[in-house]
N, C-alpha and C positions, 0 to 999 in steps of 0.2 A: 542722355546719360553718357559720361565718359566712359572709354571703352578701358580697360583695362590697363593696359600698354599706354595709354593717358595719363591716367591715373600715377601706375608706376614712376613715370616720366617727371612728376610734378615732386616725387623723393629726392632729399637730398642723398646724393651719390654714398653715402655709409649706409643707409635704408634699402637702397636698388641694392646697393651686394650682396644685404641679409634676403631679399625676397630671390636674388639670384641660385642664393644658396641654398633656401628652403626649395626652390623648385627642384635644384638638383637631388635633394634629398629624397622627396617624392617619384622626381623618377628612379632613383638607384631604388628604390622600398618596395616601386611597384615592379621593377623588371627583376627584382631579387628574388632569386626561388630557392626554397630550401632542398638542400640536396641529402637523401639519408648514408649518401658514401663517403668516404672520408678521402679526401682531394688531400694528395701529396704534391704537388708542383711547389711546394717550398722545399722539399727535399735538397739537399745541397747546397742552399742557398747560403748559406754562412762559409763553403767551405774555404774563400778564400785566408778568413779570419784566423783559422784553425793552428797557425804557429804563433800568432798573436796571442792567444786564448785559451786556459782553458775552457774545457766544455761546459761548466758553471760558471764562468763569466760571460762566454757565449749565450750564456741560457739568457741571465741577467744582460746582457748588452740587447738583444735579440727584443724581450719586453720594456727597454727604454726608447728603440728606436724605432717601437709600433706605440710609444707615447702611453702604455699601458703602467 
């Protein structure tokens, strides 16, 4: 029986990305823990933007470039 890694090997290289990326997902799913605090380290994070912006397009630029 082919071992896995075999297996994989025998995908065309756009197949090997997708299982690449599924496996990355299972790890980030299983090493993700839910936390009941609420994490500020984005705090500041826009503030270079802040002469460019205002704070409602900052809001709106903010959720286009987390692709949401």
């Amino acid at each position: 029986m082919a071992t896995l890694h075999d297996r994989i090997s025998e995908l065309p290289p756009d197949l090997r990305r997708e299982v690449e990326d599924f496996v990355e997902f299972l790890i980030a799913k299983r090493g993700s823990k839910r936390s009941d605090r609420l994490k500020l380290d984005w705090a500041g994070a826009l503030r270079d933007h802040r002469d460019q912006y205002t704070s409602l397009e900052l809001q709106k630029k903010a959720m286009e470039w987390r692709g949401d």
